[in-house]
DRENDO-1510 file (C-alpha; in Angstrom, 1 decimal, always signed):
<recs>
REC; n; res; u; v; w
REC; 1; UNK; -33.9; +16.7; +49.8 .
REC; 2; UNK; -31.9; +16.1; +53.0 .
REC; 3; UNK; -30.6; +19.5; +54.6 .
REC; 4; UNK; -26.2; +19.7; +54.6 .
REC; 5; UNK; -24.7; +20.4; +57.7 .
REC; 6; UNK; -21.7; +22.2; +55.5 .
REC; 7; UNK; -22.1; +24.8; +52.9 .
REC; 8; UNK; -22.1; +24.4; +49.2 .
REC; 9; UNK; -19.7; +27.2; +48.7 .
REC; 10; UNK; -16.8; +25.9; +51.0 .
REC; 11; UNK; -17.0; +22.8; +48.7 .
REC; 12; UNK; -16.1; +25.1; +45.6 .
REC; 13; UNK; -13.5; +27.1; +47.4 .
REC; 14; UNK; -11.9; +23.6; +48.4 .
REC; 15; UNK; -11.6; +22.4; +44.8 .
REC; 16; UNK; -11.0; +25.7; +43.5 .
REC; 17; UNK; -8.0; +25.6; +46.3 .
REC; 18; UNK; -7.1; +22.0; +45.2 .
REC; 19; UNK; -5.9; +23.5; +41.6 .
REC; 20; UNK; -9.3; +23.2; +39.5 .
REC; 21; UNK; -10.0; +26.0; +37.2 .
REC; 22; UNK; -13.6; +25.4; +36.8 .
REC; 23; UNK; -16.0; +23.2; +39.3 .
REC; 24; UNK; -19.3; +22.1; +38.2 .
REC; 25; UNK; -22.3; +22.0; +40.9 .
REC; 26; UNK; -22.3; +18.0; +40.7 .
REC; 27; UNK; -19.0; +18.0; +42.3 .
REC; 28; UNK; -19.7; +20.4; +44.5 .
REC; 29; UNK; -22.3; +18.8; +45.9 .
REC; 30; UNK; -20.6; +15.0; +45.3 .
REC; 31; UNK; -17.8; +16.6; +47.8 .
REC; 32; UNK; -19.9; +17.5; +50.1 .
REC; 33; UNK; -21.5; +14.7; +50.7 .
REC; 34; UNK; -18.5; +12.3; +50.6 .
REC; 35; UNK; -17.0; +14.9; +53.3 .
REC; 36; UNK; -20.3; +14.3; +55.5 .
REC; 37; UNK; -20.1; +10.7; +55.4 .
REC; 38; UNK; -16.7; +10.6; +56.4 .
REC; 39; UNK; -17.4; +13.1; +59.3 .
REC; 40; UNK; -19.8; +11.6; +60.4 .
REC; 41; UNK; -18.1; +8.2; +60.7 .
REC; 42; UNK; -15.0; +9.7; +62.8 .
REC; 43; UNK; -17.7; +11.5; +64.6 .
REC; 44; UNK; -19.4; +8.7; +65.9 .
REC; 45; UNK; -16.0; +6.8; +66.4 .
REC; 46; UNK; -14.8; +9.8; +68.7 .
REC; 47; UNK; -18.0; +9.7; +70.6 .
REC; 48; UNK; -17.4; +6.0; +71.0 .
REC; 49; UNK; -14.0; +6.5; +72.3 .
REC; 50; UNK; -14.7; +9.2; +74.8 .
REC; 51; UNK; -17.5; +6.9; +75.9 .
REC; 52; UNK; -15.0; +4.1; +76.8 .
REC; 53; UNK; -12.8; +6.4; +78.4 .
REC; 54; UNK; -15.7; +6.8; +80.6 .
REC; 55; UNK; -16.4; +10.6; +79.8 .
REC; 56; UNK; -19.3; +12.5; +78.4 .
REC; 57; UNK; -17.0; +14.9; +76.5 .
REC; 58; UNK; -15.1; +14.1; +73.3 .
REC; 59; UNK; -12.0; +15.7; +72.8 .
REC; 60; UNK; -9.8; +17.1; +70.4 .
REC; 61; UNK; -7.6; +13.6; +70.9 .
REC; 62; UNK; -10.8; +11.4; +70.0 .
REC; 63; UNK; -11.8; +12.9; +67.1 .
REC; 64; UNK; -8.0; +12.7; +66.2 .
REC; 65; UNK; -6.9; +9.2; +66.9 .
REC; 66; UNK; -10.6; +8.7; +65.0 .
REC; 67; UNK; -9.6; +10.5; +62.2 .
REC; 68; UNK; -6.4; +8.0; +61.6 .
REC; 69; UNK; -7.8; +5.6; +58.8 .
REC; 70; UNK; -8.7; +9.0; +56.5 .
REC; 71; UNK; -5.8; +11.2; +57.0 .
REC; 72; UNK; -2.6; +11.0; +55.0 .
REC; 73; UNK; +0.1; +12.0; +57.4 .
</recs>
């Protein structure tokens, strides 16, 4: 089994918070894997744009503008 960079009880306290009354340990786990793939696709697209930029450092505004396609607002 591959090791989780984000704990298994944030992804409760996030569906809990999101209005379910009871969360089974599939969708616990489901979530938090969908939320690492995602992460680490805007990661890798926010170390790409601070690499075009021309700096070793990614920012707060690269992993924003990276973010764009999977936020709501």
């Amino acid at each position: 089994m591959k090791s989780s960079e984000l704990g298994l009880s944030a992804m409760y306290r996030i569906l809990k918070k999101s209005g379910a009354e009871r969360v089974s340990d599939e969708s616990a786990d489901e979530l938090r894997r969908v939320i690492e793939e995602i992460a680490m696709v805007v990661a890798k697209s926010a170390v790409e744009m601070s690499s075009h930029a021309g700096r070793k450092t990614v920012k707060a505004e690269d992993v924003k503008l990276a973010s764009k396609p999977f936020t709501k607002f």
